[in-house]
Residue frames as a rotation matrix with the C-alpha (Angstrom) as fourth column:
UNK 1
0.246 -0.294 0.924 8.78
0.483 -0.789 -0.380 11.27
0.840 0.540 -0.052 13.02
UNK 2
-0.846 -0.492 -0.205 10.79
0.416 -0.368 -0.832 13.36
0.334 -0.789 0.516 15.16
UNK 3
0.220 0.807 -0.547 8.03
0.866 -0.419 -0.271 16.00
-0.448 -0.415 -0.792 17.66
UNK 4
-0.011 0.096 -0.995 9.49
-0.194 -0.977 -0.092 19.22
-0.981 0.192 0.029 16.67
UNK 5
-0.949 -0.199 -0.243 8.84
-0.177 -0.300 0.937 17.76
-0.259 0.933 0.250 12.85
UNK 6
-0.236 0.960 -0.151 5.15
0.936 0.267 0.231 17.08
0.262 -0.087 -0.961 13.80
UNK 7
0.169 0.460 -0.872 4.50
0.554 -0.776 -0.302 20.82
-0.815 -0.431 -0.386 15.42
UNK 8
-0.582 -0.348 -0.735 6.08
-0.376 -0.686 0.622 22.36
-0.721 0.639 0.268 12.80
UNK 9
0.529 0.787 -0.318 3.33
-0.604 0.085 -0.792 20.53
-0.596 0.611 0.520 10.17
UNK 10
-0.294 -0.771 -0.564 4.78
-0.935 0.109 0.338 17.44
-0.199 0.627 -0.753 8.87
UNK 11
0.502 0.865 -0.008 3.30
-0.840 0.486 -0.241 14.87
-0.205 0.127 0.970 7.85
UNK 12
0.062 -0.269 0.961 4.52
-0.255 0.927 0.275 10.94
-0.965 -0.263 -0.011 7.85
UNK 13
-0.896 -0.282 -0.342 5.18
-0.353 -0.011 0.935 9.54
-0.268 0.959 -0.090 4.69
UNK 14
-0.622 0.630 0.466 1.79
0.747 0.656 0.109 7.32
-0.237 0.415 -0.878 4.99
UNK 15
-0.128 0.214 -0.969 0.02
0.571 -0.782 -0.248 10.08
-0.811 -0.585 -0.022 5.50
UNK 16
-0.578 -0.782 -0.233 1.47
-0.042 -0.257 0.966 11.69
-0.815 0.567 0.115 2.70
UNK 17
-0.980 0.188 -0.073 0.47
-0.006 0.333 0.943 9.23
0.201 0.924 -0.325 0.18
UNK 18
-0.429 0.891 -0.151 -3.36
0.870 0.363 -0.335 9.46
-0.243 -0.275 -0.930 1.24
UNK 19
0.050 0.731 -0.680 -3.37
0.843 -0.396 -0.364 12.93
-0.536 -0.555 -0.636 1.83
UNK 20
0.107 -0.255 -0.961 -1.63
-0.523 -0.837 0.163 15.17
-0.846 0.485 -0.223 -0.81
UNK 21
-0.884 -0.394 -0.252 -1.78
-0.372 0.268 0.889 12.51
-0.283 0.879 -0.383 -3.48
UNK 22
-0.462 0.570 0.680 -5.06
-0.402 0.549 -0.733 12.01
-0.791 -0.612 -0.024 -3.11
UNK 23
0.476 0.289 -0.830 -5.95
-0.862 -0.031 -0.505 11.10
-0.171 0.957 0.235 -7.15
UNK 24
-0.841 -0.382 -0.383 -3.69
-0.488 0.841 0.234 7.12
0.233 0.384 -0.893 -7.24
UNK 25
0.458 0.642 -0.615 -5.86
-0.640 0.718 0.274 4.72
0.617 0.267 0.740 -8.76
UNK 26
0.636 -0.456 -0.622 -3.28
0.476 0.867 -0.149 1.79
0.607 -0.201 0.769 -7.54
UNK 27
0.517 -0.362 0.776 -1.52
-0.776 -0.580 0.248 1.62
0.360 -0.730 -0.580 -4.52
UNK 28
0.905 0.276 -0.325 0.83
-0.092 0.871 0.483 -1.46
0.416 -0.407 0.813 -3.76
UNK 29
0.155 -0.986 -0.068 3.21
-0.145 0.045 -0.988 -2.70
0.977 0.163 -0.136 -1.45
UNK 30
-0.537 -0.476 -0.697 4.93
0.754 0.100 -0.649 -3.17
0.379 -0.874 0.305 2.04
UNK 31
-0.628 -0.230 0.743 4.24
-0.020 -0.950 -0.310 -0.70
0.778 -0.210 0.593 4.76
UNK 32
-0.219 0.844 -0.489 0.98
0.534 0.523 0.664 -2.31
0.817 -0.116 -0.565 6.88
UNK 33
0.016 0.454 -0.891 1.54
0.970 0.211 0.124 -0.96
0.244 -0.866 -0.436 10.05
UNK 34
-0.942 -0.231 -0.243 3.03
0.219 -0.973 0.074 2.41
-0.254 0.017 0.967 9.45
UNK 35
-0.700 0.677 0.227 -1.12
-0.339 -0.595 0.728 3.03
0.628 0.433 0.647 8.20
UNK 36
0.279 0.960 -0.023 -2.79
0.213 -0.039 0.976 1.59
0.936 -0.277 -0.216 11.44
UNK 37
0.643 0.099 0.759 -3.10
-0.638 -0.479 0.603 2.60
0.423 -0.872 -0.245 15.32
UNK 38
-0.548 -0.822 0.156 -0.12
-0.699 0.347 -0.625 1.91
0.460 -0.452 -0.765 17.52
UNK 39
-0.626 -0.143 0.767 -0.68
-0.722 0.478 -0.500 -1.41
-0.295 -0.867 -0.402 18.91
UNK 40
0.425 0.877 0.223 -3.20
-0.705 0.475 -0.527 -2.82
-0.568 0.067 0.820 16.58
UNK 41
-0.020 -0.437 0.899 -2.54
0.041 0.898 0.438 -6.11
-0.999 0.045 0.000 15.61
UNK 42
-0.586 -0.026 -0.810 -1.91
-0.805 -0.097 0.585 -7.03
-0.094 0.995 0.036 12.00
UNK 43
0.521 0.852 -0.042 -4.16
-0.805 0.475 -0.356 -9.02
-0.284 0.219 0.933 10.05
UNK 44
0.300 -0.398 -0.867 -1.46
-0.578 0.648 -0.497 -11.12
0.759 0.650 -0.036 8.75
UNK 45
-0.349 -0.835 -0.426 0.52
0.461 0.243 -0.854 -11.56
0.816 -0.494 0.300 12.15
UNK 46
0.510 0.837 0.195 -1.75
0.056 -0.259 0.964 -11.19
0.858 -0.481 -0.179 15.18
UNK 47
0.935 0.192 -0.299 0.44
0.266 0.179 0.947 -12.65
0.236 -0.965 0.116 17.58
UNK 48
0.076 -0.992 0.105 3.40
0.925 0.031 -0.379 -11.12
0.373 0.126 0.919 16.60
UNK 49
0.352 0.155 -0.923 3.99
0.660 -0.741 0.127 -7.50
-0.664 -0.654 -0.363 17.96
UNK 50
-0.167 -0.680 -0.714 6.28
0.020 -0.726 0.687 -6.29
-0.986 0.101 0.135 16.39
UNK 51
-0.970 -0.007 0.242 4.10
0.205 -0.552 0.808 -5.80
0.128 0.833 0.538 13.68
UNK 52
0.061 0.833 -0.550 1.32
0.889 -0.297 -0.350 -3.97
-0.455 -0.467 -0.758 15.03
UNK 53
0.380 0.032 0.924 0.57
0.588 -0.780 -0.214 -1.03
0.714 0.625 -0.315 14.08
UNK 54
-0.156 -0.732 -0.663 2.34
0.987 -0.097 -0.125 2.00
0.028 -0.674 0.738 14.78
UNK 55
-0.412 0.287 0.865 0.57
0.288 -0.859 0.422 5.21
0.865 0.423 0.271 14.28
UNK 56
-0.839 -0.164 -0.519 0.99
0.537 -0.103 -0.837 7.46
0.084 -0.981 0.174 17.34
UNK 57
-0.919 0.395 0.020 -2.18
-0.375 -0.886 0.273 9.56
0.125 0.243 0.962 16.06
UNK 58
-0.486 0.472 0.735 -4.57
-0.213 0.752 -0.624 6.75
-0.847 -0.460 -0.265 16.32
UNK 59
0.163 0.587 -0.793 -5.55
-0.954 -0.110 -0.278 6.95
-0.251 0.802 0.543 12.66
UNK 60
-0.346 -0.167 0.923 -6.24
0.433 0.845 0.315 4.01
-0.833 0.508 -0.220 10.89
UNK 61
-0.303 0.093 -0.949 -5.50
-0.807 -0.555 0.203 5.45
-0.507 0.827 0.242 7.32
UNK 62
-0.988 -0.060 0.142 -7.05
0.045 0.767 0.640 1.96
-0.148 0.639 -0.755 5.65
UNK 63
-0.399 0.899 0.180 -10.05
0.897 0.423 -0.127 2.27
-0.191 0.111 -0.975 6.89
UNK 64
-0.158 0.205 -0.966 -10.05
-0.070 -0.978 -0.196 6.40
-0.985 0.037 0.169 5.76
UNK 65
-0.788 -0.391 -0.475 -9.03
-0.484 -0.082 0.871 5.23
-0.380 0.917 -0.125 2.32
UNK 66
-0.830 0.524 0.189 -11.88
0.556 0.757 0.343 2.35
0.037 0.390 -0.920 2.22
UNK 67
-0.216 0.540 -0.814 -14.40
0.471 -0.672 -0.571 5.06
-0.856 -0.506 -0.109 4.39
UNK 68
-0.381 -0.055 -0.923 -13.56
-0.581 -0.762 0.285 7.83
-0.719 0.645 0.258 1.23
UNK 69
-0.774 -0.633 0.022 -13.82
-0.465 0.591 0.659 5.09
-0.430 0.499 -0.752 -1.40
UNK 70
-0.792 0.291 0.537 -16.84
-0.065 0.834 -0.548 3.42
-0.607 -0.468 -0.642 -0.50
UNK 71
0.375 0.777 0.505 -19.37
0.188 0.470 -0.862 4.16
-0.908 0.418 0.030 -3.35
UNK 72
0.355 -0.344 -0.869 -16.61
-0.932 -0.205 -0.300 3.53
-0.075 0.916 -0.393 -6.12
UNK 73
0.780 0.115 -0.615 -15.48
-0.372 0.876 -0.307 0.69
0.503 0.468 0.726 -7.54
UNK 74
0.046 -0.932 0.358 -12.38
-0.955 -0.146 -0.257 0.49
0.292 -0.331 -0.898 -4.67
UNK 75
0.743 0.236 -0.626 -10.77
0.089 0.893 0.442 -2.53
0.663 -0.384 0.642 -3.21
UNK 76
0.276 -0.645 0.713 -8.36
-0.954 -0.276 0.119 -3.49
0.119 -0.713 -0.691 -0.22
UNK 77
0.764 -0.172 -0.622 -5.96
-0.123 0.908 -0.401 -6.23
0.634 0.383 0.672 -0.32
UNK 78
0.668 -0.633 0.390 -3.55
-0.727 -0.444 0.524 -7.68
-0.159 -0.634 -0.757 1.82
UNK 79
-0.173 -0.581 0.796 -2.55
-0.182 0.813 0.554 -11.06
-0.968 -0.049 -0.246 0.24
UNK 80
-0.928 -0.336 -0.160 -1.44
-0.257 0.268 0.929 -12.54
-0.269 0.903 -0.335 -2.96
UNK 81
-0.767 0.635 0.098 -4.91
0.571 0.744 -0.348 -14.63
-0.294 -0.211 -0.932 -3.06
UNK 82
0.194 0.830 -0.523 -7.20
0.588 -0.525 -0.615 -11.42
-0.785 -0.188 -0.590 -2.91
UNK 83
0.082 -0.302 -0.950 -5.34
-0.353 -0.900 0.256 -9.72
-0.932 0.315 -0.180 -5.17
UNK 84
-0.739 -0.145 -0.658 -5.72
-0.643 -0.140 0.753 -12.10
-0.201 0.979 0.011 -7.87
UNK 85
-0.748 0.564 0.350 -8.89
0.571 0.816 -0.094 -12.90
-0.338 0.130 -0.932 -7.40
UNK 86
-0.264 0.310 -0.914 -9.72
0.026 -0.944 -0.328 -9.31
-0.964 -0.110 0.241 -8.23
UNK 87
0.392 0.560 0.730 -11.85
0.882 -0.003 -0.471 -8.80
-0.261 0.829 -0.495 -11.79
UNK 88
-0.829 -0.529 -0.181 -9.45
0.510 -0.848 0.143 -5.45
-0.229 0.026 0.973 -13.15
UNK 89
-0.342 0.678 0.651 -12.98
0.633 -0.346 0.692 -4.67
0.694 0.649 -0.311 -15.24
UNK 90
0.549 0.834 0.055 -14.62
0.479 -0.368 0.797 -4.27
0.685 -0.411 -0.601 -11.71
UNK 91
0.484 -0.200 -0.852 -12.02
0.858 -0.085 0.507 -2.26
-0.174 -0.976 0.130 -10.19
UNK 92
0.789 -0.216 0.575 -11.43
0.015 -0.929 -0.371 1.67
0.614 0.302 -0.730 -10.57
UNK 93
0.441 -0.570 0.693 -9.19
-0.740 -0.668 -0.079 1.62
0.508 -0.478 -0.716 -6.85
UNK 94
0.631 0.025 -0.776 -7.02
0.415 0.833 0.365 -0.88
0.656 -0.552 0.515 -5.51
UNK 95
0.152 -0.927 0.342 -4.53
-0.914 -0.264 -0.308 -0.68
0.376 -0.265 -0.888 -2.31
UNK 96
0.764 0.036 -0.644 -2.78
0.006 0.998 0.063 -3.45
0.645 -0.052 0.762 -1.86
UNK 97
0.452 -0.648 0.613 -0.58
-0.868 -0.477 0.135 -3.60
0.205 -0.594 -0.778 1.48
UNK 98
0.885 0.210 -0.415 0.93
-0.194 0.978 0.081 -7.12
0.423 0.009 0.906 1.82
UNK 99
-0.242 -0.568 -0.787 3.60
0.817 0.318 -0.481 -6.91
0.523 -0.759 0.387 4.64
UNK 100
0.614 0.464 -0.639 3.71
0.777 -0.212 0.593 -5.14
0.140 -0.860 -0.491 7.46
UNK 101
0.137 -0.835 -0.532 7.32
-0.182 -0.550 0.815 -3.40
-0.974 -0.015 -0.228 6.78
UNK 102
-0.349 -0.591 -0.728 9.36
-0.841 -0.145 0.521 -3.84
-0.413 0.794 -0.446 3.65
UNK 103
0.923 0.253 -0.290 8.28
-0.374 0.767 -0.522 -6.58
0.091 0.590 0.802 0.94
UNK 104
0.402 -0.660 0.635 10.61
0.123 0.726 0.677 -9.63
-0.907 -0.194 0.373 0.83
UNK 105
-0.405 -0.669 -0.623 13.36
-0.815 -0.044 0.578 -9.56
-0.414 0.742 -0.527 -1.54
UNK 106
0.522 0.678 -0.519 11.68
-0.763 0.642 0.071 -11.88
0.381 0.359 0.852 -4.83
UNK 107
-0.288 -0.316 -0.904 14.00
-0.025 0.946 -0.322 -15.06
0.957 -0.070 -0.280 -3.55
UNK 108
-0.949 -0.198 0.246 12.82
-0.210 -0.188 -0.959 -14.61
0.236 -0.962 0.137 -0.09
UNK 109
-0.427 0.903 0.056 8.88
-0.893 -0.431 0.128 -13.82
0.140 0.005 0.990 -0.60
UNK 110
-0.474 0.531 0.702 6.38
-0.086 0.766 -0.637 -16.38
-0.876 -0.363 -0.317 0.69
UNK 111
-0.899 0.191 -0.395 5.24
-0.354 0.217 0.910 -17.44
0.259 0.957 -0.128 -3.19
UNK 112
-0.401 0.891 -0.212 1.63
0.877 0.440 0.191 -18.74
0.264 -0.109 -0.958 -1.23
UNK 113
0.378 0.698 -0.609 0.52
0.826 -0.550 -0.118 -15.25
-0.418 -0.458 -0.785 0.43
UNK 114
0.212 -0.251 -0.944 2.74
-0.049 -0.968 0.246 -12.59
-0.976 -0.006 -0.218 -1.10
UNK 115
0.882 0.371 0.289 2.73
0.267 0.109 -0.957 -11.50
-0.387 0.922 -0.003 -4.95
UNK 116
0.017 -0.961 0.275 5.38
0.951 0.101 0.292 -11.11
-0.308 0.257 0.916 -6.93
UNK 117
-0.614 -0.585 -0.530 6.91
0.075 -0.712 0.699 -7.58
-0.785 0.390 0.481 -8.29
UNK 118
-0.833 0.078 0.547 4.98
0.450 0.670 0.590 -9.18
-0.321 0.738 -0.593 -11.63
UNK 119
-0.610 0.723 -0.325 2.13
0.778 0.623 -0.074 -10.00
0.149 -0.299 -0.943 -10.44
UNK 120
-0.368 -0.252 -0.895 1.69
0.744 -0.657 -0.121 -6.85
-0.558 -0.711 0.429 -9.32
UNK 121
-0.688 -0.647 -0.330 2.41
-0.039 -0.421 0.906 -5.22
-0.725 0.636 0.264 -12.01
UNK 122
-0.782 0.623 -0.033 -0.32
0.134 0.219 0.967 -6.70
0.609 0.751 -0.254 -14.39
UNK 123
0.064 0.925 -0.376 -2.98
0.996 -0.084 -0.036 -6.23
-0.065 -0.372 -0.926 -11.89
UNK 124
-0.151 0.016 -0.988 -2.29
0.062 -0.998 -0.026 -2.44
-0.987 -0.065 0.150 -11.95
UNK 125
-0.980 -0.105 -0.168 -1.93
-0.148 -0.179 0.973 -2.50
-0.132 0.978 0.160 -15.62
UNK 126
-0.699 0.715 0.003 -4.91
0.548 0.533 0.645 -4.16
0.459 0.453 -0.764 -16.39
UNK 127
-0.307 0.125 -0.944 -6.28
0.844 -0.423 -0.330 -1.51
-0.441 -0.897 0.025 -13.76
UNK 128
-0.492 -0.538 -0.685 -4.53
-0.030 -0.775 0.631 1.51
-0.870 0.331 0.365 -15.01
UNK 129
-0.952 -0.305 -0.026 -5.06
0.023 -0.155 0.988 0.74
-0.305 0.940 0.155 -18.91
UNK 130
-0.235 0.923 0.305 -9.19
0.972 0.216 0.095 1.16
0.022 0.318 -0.948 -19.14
UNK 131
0.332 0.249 -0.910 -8.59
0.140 -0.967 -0.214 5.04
-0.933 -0.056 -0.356 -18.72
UNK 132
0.418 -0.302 0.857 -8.36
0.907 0.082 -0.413 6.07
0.054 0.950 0.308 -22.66
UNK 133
0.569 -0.744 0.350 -6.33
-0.721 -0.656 -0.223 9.29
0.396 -0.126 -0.910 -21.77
UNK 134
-0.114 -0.956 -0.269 -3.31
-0.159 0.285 -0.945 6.75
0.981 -0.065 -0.185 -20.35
UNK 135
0.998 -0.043 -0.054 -2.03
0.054 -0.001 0.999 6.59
-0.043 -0.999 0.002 -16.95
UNK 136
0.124 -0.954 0.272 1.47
-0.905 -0.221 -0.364 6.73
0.407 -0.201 -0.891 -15.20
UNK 137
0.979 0.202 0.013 3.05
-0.163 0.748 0.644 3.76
0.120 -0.633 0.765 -13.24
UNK 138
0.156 -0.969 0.189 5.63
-0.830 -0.233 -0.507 3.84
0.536 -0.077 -0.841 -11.70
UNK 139
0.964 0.256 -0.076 7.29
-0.178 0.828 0.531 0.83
0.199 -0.499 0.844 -10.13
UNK 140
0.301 -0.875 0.378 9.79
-0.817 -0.441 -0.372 0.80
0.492 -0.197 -0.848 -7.89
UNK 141
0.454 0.224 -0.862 11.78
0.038 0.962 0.270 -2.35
0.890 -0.156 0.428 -6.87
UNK 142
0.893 0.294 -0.341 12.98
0.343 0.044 0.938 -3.05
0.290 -0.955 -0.061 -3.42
UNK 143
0.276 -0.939 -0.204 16.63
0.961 0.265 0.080 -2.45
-0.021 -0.218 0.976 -3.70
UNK 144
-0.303 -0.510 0.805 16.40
0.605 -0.756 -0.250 1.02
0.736 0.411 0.538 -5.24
UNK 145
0.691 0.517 0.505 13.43
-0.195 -0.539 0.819 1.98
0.695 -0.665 -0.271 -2.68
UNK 146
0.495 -0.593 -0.635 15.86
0.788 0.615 0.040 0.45
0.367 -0.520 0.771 0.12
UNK 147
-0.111 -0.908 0.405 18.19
0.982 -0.162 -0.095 3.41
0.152 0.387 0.909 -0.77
UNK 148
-0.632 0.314 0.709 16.06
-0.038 -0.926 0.377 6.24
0.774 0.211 0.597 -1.04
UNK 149
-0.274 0.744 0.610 13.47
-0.698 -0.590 0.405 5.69
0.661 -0.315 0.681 1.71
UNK 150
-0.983 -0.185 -0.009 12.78
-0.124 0.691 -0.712 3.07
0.138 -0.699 -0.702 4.91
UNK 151
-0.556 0.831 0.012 8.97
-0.675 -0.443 -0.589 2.87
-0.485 -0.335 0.808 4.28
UNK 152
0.633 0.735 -0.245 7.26
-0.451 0.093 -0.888 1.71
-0.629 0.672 0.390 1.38
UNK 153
-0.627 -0.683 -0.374 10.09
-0.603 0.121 0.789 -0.55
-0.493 0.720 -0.488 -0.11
UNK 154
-0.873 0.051 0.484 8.99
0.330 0.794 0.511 -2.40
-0.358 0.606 -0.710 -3.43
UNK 155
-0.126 0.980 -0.155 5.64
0.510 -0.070 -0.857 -0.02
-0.851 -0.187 -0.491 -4.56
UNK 156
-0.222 0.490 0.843 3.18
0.884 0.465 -0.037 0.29
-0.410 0.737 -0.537 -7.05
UNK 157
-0.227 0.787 -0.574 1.65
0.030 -0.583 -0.812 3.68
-0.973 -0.202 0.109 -7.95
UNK 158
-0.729 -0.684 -0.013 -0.53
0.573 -0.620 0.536 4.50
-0.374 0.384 0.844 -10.31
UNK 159
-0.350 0.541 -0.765 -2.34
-0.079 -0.831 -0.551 7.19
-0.933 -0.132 0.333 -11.74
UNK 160
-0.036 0.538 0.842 -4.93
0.998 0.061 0.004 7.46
-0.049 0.841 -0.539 -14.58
């Protein structure tokens, strides 16, 4: 973000979704490094730089989200694997981050470490659908997010 849109009280988009939304059950998608400390490596891609993290503040907004979380039923995912080895019954929170930038278009995606769109999809549901007032879910796919925003392309939310 630009400085004079940081003095003036702006807030990043990751940010954002932690801090003024602070009620999503489900969180998935792209976005890994934009939510830890400039320079930390990624869990997926250690030796790669250029996806480290990039957060000039030094926050590391996973481990706030897990930190806040920690005597509820929350989880943290970063691969296809973890995420569907998750029990929905035993999960109230999930964020799943599984790239570092943008999710791969679905012909592109590594089909061993990244979930499909789908996939996805039913694990939130199955999430989402034990609140008996409803939920919301929105699901946004990579082309439209593409368009509208350079963050968080291809993501999950939702709310109970």
């Amino acid at each position: 973000m630009p400085a004079d849109a940081l003095q003036s009280g702006c807030k990043d988009i990751a940010r954002q979704l932690f801090e003024n939304i602070p009620n999503i059950d489900v969180i998935m998608g792209g976005g890994r490094k934009y939510m830890y400390p400039k320079n930390m490596p990624d869990v997926e891609y250690p030796t790669q730089s250029k996806h480290n993290g990039t957060r000039k503040d030094g926050r590391n907004l996973v481990e706030e989200w897990t930190n806040k979380r920690k005597n509820e039923r929350a989880h943290y995912v970063w691969n296809k694997k973890q995420l569907l080895s998750l029990n929905p019954n035993n999960v109230d929170y999930l964020l799943g981050l599984f790239e570092p930038a943008e999710m791969s278009y679905e012909l592109e995606r590594n089909t061993d470490t990244d979930p499909s769109l789908t996939e996805m999809v039913d694990v939130a549901i199955n999430i989402l659908k034990k609140n008996p007032n409803g939920f919301y879910l929105l699901v946004e796919g990579k082309l439209l997010s593409h368009n509208m925003h350079l963050c968080f392309r291809g993501i999950i939310y939702g709310y109970t």
